[in-house]
NUVOZA-354849 format. One record per residue: x, y, z of N, C-alpha, C, O in turn. Coordinates in steps of 0.02 Angstrom, whole numbers, plus 50000, padded with zeros to 5 digits. Layout:
% residues N
XYZXYZXYZXYZ;...
% end
This chain:
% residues 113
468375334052234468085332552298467415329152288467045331352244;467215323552328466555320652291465985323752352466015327052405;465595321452321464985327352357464635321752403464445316052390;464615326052469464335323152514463775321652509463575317252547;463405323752473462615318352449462715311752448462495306852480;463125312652402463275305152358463585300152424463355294652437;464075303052457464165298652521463675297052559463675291352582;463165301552574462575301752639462285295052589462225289352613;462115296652512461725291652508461695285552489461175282652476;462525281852484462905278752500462795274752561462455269852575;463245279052596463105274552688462445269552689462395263452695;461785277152676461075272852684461025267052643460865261852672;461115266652581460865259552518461505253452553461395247452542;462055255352588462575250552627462205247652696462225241652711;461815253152741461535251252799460955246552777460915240752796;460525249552736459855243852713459995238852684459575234452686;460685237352644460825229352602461015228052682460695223252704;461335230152716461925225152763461295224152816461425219452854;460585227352833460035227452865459615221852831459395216852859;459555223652771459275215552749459695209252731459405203952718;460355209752730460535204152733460485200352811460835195352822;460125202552854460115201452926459315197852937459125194852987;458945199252877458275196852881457915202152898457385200752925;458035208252889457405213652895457225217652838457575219352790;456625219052852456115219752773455835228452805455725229952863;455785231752758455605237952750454925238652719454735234252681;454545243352731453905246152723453825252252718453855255852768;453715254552663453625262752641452895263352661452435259252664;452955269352673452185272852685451625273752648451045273752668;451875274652585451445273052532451195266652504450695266352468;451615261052523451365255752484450815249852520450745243952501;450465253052573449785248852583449815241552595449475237152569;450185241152631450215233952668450285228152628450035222552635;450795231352569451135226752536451665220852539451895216952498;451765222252624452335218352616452105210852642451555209552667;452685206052630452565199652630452375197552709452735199052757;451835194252714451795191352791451695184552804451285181552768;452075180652861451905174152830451335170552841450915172252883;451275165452804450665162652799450315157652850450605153452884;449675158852850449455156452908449075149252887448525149152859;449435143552904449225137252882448675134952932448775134152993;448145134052905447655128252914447595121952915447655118152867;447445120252983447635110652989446975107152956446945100952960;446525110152930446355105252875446165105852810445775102152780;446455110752786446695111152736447185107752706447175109852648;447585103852711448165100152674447545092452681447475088752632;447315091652721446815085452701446275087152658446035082152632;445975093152641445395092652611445615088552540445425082852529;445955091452504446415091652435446285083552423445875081552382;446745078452471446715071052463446375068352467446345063052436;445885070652509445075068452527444625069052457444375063952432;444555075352428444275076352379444425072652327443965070352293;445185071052310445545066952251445165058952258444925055752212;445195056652341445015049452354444175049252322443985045452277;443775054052357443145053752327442925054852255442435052452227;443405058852233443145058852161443485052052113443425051952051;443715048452138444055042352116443615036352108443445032652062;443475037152191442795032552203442255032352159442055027452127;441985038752158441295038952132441515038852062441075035752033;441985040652017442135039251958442205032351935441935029651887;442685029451986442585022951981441945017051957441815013451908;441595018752032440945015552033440485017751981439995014351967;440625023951949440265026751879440455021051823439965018451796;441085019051804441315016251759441115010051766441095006651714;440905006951830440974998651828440244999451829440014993751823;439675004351836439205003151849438945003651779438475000151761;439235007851738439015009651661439115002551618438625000151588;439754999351616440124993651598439454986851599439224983451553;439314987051667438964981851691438174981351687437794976451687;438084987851684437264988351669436814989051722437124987451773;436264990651736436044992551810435674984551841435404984251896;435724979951806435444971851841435964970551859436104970351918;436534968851796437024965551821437414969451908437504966451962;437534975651892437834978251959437364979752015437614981952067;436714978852012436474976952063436314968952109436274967552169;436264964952042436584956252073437154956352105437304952652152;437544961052075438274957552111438404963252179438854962352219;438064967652181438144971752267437714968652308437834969452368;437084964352286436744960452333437134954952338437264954152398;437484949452294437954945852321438454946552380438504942952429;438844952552363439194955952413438804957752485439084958052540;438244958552475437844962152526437814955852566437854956252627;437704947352523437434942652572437924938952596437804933352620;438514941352591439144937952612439534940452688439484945852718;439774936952698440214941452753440654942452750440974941052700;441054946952827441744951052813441594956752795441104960352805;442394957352750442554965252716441964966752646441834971952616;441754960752638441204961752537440634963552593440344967752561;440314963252650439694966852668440004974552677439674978952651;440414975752701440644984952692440714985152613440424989052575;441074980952600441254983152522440344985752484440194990552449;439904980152513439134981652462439074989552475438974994252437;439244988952571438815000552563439115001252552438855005952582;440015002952515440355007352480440095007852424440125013052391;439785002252403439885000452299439074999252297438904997152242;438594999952339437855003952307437665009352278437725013852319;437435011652224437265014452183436965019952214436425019452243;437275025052210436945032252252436515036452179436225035852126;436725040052218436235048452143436715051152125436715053652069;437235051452164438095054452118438235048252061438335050452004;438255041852067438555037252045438125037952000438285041851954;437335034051997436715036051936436995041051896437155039551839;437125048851924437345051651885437885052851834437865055451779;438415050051871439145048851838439025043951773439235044851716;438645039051797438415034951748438105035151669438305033151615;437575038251690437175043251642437415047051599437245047551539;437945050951637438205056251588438815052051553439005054551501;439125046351573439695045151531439415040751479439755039351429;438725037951488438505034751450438265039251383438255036951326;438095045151397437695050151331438535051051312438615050751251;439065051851343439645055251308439695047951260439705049451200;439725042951269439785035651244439375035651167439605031851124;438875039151153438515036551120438365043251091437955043751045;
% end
């Protein structure tokens, strides 16, 4: 004769698979708000990430062409830009020499040498 434990506890591990195969999730009393909850997305968060990638591109960039070129030469040629028109007068305030860029500069130049 098999022992009615074993059935009782049966049925239950049958009710909770056939309960979660339905999409419901269990929480013991002991385990402290362990269970999974879903996640709460932030709308600008998925832009910070690309934003950050574009800027550190930039200023790396303008580090490299500014190191390359020397601080006369790449300042002749952003005042060129500067005295032109169109898109090369935006292009000069993108590609003037800030204190990030100086810096980018600086330091790839000591790694250089």
């Amino acid at each position: 004769m098999a022992d009615p434990n074993l059935a009782n506890f049966n049925g239950r591990v049958r009710r909770i698979h056939d309960a979660y195969q339905r999409g419901a999730r269990f929480e013991t009393a002991g385990s402290k708000g362990r269970a999974r909850r879903p996640r709460v997305r932030r709308r600008w968060l998925p832009l910070l990430r690309p934003l950050l990638i574009v800027l550190v591109a930039v200023f790396g960039l303008k580090s490299m062409i500014y190191n390359h070129l020397g601080a006369s030469a790449y300042q002749t040629r952003v005042a060129e830009m500067r005295a032109s028109t169109g898109f090369e007068h935006y292009g000069a305030l993108l590609m003037q020499a800030d204190p990030v860029t100086l810096y980018l500069a600086a330091a790839a130049k000591r790694l250089q040498h």
